[in-house]
MILO-544970 format. One record per residue (C-alpha): x, y, z; residue number from 0. Coordinates in nm, 2 decimals. Layout:
REM residues N
x=X y=Y z=Z i=NUM;
...
This chain:
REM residues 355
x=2.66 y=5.65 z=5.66 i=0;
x=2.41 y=5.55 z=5.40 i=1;
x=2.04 y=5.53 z=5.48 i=2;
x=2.04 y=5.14 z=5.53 i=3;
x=2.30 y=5.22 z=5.83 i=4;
x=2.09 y=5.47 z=5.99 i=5;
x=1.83 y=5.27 z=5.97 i=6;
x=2.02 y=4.97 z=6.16 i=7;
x=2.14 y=5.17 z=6.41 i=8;
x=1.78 y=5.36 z=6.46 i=9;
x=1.67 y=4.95 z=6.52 i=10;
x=1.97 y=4.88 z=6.73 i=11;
x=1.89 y=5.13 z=6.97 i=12;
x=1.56 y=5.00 z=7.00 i=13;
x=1.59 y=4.62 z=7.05 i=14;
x=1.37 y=4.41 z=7.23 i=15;
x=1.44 y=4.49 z=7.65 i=16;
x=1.65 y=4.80 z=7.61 i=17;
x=1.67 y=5.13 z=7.62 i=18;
x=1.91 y=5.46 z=7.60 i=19;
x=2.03 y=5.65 z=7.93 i=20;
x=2.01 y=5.98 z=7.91 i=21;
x=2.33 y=6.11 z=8.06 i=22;
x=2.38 y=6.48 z=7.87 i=23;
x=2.31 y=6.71 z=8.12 i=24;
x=2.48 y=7.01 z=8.14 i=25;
x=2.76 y=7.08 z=8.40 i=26;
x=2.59 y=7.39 z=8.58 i=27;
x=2.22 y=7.07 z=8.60 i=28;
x=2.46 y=6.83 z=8.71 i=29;
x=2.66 y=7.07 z=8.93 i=30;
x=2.25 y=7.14 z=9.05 i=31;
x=2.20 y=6.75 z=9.13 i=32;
x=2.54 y=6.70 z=9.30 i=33;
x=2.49 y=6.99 z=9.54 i=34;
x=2.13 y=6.85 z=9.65 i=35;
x=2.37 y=6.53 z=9.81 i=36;
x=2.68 y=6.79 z=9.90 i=37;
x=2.89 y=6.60 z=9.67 i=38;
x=3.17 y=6.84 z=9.53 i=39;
x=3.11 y=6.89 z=9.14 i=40;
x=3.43 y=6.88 z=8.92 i=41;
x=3.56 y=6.79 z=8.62 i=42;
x=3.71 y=6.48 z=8.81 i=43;
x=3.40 y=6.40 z=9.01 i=44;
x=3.14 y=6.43 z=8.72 i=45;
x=3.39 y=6.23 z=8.51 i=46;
x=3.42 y=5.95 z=8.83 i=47;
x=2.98 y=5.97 z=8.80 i=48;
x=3.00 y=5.92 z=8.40 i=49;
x=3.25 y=5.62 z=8.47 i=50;
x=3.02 y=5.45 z=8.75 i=51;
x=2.75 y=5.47 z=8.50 i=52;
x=2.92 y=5.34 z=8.18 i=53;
x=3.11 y=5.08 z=8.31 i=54;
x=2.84 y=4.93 z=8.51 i=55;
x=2.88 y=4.54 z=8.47 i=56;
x=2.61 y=4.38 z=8.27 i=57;
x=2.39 y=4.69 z=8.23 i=58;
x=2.45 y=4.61 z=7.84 i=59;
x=2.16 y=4.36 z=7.86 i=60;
x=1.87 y=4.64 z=7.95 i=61;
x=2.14 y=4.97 z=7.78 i=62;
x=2.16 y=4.99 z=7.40 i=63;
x=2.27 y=5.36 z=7.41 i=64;
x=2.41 y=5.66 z=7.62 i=65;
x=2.39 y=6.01 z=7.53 i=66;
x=2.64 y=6.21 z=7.65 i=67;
x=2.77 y=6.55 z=7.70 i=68;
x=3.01 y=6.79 z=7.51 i=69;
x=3.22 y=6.71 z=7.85 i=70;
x=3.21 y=6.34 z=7.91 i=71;
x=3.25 y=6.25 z=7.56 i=72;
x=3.57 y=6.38 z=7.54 i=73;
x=3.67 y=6.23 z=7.86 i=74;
x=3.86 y=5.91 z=7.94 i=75;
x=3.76 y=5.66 z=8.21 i=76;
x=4.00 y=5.58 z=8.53 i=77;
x=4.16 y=5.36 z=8.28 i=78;
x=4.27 y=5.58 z=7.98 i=79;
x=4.00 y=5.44 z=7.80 i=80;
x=3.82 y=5.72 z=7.60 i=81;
x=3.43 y=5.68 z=7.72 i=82;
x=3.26 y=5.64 z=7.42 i=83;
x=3.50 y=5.34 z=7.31 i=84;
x=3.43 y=5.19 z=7.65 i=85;
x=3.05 y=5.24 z=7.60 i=86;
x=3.11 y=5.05 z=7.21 i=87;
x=3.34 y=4.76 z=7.39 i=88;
x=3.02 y=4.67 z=7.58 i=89;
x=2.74 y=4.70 z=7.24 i=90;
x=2.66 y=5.05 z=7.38 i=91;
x=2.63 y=5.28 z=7.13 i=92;
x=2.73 y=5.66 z=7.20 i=93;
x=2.54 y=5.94 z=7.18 i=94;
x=2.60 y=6.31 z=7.19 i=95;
x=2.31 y=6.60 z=7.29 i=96;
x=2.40 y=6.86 z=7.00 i=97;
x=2.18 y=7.16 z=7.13 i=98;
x=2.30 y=7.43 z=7.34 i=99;
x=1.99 y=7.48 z=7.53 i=100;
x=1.64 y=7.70 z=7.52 i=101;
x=1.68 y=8.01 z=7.51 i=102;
x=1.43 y=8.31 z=7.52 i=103;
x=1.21 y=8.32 z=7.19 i=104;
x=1.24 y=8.66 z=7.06 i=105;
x=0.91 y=8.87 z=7.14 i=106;
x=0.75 y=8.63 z=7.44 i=107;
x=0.89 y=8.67 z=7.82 i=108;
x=0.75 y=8.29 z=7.87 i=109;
x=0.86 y=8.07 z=7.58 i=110;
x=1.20 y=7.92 z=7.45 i=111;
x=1.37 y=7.85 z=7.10 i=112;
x=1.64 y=7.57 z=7.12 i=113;
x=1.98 y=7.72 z=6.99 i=114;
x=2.24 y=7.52 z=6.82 i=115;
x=2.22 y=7.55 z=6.47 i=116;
x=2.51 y=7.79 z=6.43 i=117;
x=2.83 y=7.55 z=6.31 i=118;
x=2.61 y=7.24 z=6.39 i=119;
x=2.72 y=7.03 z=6.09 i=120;
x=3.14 y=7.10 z=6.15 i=121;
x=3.03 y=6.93 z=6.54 i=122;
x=2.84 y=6.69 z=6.41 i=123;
x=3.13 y=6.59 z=6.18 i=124;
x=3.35 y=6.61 z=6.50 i=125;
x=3.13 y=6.42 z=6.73 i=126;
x=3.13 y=6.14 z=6.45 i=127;
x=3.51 y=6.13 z=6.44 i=128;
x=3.50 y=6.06 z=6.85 i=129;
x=3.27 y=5.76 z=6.82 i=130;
x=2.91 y=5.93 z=6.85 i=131;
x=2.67 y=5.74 z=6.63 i=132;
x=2.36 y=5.92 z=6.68 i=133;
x=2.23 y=6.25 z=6.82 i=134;
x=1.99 y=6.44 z=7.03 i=135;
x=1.78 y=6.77 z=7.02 i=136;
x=1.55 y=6.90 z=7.27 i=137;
x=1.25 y=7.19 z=7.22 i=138;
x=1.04 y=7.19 z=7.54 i=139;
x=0.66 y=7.36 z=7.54 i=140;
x=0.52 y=7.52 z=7.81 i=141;
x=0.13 y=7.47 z=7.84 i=142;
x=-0.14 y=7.70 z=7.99 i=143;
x=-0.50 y=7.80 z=7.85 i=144;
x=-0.27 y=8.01 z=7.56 i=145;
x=0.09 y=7.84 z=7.56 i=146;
x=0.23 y=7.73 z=7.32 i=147;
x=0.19 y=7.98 z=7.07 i=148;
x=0.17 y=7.91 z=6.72 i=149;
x=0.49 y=8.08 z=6.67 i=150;
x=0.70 y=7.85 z=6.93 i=151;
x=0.52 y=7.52 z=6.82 i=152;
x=0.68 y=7.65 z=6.41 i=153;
x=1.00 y=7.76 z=6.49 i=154;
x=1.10 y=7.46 z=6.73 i=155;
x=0.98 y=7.25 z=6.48 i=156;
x=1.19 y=7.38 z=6.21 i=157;
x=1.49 y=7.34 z=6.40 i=158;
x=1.44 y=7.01 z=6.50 i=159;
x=1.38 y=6.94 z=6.17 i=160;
x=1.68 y=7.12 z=6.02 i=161;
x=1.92 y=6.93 z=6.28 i=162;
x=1.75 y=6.59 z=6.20 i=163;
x=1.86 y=6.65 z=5.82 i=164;
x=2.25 y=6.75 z=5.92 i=165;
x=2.23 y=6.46 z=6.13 i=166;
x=2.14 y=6.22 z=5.88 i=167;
x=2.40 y=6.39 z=5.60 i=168;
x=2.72 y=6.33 z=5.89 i=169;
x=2.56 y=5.96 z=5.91 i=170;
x=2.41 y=6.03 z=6.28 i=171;
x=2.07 y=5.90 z=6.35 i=172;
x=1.88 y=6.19 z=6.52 i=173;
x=1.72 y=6.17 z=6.84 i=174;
x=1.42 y=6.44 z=6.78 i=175;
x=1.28 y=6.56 z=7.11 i=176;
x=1.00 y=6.79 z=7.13 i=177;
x=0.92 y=6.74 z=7.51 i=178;
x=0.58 y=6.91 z=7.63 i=179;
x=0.64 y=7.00 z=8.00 i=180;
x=0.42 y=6.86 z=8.28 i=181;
x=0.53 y=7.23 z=8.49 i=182;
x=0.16 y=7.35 z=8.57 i=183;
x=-0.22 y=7.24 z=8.66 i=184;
x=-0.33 y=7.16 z=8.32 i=185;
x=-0.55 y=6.84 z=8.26 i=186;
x=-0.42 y=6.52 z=8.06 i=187;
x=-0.64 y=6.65 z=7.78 i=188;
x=-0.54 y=6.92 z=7.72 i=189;
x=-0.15 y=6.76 z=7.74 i=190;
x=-0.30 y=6.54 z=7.48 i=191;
x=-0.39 y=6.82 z=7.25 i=192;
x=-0.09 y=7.02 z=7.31 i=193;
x=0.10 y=6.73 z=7.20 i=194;
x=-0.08 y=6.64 z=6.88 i=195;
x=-0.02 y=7.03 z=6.77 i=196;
x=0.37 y=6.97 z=6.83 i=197;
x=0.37 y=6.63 z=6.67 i=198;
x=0.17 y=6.76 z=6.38 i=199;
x=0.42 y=7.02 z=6.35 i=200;
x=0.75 y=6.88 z=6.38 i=201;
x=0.67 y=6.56 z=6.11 i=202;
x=0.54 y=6.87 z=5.87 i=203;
x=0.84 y=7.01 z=5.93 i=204;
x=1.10 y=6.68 z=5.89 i=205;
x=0.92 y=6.59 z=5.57 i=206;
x=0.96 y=6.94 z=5.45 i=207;
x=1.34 y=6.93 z=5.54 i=208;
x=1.34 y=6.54 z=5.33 i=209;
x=1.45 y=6.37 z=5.66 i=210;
x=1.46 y=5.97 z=5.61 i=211;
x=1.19 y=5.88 z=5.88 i=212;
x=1.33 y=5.53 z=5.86 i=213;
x=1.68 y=5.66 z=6.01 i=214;
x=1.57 y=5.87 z=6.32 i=215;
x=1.39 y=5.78 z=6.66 i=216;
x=1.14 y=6.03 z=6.84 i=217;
x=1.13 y=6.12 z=7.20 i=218;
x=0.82 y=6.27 z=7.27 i=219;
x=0.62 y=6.32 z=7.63 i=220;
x=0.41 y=6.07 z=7.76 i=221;
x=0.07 y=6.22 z=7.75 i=222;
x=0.00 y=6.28 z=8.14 i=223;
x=-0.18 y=6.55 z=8.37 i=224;
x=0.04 y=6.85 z=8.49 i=225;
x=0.24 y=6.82 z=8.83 i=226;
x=-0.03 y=7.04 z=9.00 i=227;
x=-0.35 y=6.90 z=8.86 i=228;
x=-0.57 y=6.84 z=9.09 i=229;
x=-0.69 y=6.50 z=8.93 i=230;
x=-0.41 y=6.28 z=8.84 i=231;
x=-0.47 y=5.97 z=8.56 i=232;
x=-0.42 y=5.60 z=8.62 i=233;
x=-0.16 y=5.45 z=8.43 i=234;
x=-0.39 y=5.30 z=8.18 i=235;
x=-0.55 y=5.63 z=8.14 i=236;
x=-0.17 y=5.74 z=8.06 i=237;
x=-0.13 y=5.47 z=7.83 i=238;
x=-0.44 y=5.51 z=7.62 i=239;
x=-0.39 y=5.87 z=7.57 i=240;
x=-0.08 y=5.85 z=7.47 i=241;
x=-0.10 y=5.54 z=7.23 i=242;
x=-0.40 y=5.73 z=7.08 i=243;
x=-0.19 y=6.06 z=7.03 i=244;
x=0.06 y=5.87 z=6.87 i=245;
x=-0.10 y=5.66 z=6.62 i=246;
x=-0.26 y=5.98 z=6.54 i=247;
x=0.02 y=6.20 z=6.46 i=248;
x=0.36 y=6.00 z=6.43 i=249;
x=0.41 y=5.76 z=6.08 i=250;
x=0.45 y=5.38 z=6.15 i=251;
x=0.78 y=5.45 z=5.94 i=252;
x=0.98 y=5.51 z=6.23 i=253;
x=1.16 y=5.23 z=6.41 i=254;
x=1.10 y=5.36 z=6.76 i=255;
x=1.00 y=5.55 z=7.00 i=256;
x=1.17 y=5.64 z=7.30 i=257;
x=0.99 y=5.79 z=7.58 i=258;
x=1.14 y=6.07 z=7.82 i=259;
x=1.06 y=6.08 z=8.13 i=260;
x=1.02 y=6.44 z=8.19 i=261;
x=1.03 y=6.48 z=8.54 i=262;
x=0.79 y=6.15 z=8.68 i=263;
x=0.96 y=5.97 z=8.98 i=264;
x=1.12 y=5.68 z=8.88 i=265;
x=0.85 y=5.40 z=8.92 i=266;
x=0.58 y=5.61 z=8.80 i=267;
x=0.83 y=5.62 z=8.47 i=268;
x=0.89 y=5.27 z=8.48 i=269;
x=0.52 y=5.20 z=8.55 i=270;
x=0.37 y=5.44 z=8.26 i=271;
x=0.63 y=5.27 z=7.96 i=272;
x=0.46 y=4.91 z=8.10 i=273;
x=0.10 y=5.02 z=8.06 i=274;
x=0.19 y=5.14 z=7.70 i=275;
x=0.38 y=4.86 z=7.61 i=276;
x=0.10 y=4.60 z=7.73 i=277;
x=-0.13 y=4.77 z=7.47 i=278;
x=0.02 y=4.58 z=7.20 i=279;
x=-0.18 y=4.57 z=6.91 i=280;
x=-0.18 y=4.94 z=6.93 i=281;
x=0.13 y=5.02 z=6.82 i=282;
x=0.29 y=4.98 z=6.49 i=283;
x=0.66 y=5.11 z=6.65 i=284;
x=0.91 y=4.98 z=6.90 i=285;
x=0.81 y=5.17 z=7.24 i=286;
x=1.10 y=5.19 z=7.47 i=287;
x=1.29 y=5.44 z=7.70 i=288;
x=1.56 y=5.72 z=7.67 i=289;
x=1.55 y=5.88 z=8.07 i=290;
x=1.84 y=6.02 z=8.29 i=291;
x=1.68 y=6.13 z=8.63 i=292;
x=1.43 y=5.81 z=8.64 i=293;
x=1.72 y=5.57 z=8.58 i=294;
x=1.99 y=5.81 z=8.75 i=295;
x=1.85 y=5.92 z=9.09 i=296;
x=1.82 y=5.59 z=9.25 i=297;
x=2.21 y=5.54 z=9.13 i=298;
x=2.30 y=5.88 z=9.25 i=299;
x=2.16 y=5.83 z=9.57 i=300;
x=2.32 y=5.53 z=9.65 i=301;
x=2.65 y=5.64 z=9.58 i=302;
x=2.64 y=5.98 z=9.73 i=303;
x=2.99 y=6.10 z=9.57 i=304;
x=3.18 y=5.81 z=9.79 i=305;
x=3.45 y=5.60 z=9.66 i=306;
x=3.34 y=5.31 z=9.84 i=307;
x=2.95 y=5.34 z=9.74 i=308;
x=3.03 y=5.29 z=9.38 i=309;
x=2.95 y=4.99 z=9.36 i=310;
x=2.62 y=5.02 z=9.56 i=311;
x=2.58 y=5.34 z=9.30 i=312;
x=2.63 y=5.04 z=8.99 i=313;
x=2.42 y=4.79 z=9.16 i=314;
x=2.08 y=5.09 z=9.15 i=315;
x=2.15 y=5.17 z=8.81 i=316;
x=2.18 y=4.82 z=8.70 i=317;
x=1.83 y=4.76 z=8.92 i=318;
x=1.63 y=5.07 z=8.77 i=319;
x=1.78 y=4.99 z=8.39 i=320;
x=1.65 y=4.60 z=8.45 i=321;
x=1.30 y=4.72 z=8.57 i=322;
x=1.28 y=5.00 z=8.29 i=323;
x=1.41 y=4.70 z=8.05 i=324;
x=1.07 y=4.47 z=8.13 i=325;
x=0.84 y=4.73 z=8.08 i=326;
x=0.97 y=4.77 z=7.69 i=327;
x=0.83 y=4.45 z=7.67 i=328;
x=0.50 y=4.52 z=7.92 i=329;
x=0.66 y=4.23 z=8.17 i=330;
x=0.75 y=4.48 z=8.45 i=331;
x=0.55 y=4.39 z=8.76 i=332;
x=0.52 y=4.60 z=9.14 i=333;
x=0.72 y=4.28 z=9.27 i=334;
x=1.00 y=4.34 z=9.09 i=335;
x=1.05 y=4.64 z=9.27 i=336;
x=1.09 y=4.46 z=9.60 i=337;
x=1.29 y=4.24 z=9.44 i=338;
x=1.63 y=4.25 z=9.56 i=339;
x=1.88 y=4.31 z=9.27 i=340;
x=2.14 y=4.02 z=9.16 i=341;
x=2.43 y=4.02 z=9.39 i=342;
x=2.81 y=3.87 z=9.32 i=343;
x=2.94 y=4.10 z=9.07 i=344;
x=3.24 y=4.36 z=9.14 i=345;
x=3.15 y=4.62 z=8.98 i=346;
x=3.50 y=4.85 z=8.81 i=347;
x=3.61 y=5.09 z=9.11 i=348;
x=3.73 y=5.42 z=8.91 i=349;
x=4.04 y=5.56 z=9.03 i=350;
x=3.93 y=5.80 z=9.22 i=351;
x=3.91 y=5.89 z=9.62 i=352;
x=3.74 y=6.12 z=9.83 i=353;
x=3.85 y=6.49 z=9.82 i=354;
């Protein structure tokens, strides 16, 4: 894929009212998630959950991509239909998380190096063979008065950086997440610092690696207070330090960024992405979402592992992606959320009943 494609299907994923669902999680996470609603996790169940998602009528119109799992993507709906065709047959591009996961960083008991690089480019090749058009990579920071070190900050970056560039050569665009954690008490300044040391980082380390900036998207942290801060931030405060952070540290070259949600509920997700997105003349990229458990709890709830809640399960995803798809354009509002979703469609049952 040449530079001029990457660089359309960067834009594609970004396009005015939509966003990327984030559905890579692992089998022993989602195995985690299932078990909290005593739903029975197998390959058939988890495939029946991938289906309910991907098939979800009109979702298309708020969904421009969904990143998926070394499982799903080799998986075939209820109907034979291998997912990530079914996710193109709708303008959904498919996506593939590439990493296999933090692991301890040699010499620290408390920080991680994201492993994956070992026979990356021979996957990469593979994944592109099965329909996968772009990529993702996650490196998460912990933060306290002395984390992250200067030593997790480089080698993170480096290997974001190095999978960008294989991306890009097997004609992926890369997904490049260096997620700060909100785990701890820390304030939303020093969140805002911690982030610009990553940021500065990781672009030092994608120019150094001769990544194309214009083919690749970045999914950064919002900048916002730990979980156990005393003193939580107003959206707007949210918004401003995190528009400032960026325009800072993260070149106007990229087509987009899209915003994890890294553990906020899903309105506070929904309402943080508005409040950046209203401060317009701010930003110089296309600000929009990538989430899974801010657009997949409400759909997960509602379906609860039962055959005949899958369509109330289609109908909460459809809801949170159409709420998440105003605020890329800063026109979500708190009466939309009482807002009872459109009714009348029949949403695809899977083939699938009840153990």
């Amino acid at each position: 894929m040449t530079s001029q494609n990457l660089e359309s299907v960067a834009e594609s994923l970004v396009a005015d009212g939509k966003g990327i669902l984030a559905a890579d999680e692992t089998v022993p996470t989602l195995t985690k998630r299932f078990d909290t609603l005593g739903i029975k996790s197998s390959e058939e169940t988890r495939r029946t959950y991938r289906e309910m998602l991907f098939t979800c009528p009109g979702v298309a119109e708020y969904i421009s991509g969904a990143i998926m799992y070394d499982e799903t993507i080799r998986q075939k709906s209820s109907r034979g239909v291998p997912f990530a065709e079914a996710l193109a047959s709708q303008g959904i591009l498919p996506g593939i998380k590439v990493d296999t996961g933090a692991k301890p960083l040699a010499g620290s008991s408390s920080e991680t190096i994201t492993e994956g690089l070992d026979g990356l480019r021979d996957r990469l090749r593979a994944y592109h063979g099965m329909g996968a058009r772009f990529a993702k990579w996650r490196a998460v920071f912990h933060v306290s008065d002395t984390f992250p070190s200067a030593a997790c900050v480089s080698a993170n970056a480096h290997a974001l950086a190095r999978y960008a560039s294989l991306c890009q050569e097997q004609g992926l665009v890369p997904i490049v997440e260096p997620e700060v954690l909100m785990d701890g008490s820390h304030s939303i300044a020093r969140c805002e610092h911690v982030t610009s040391v990553v940021l500065h980082a990781v672009f030092d380390a994608l120019f150094e690696q001769g990544v194309a900036l214009e083919g690749i998207l970045l999914k950064p942290n919002m900048v916002v207070a730990g979980k156990e801060c005393g003193h939580q931030p107003s959206a707007e405060k949210v918004a401003d330090a995190t528009l400032d952070c960026l325009r800072r540290h993260v070149p106007a070259a990229l087509p987009g960024i899209v915003f994890l949600s890294g553990g906020q509920s899903a309105r506070s997700a929904t309402v943080h992405l508005n409040a950046i997105n209203r401060l317009n003349s701010r930003k110089p990229w296309k600000i929009s979402f990538s989430y899974g458990r801010a657009l997949q709890d409400p759909a997960l709830e509602a379906w609860h592992g039962r055959y005949e809640r899958l369509p109330a399960g289609q109908q909460a995803f459809r809801n949170r992606a159409r709420l998440n798809g105003a605020a890329t354009l800063g026109k979500y509002t708190d009466e939309m959320e009482a807002a009872s979703p459109s009714e009348g469609e029949t949403p695809h049952r899977p083939d699938w009943h009840d153990d």
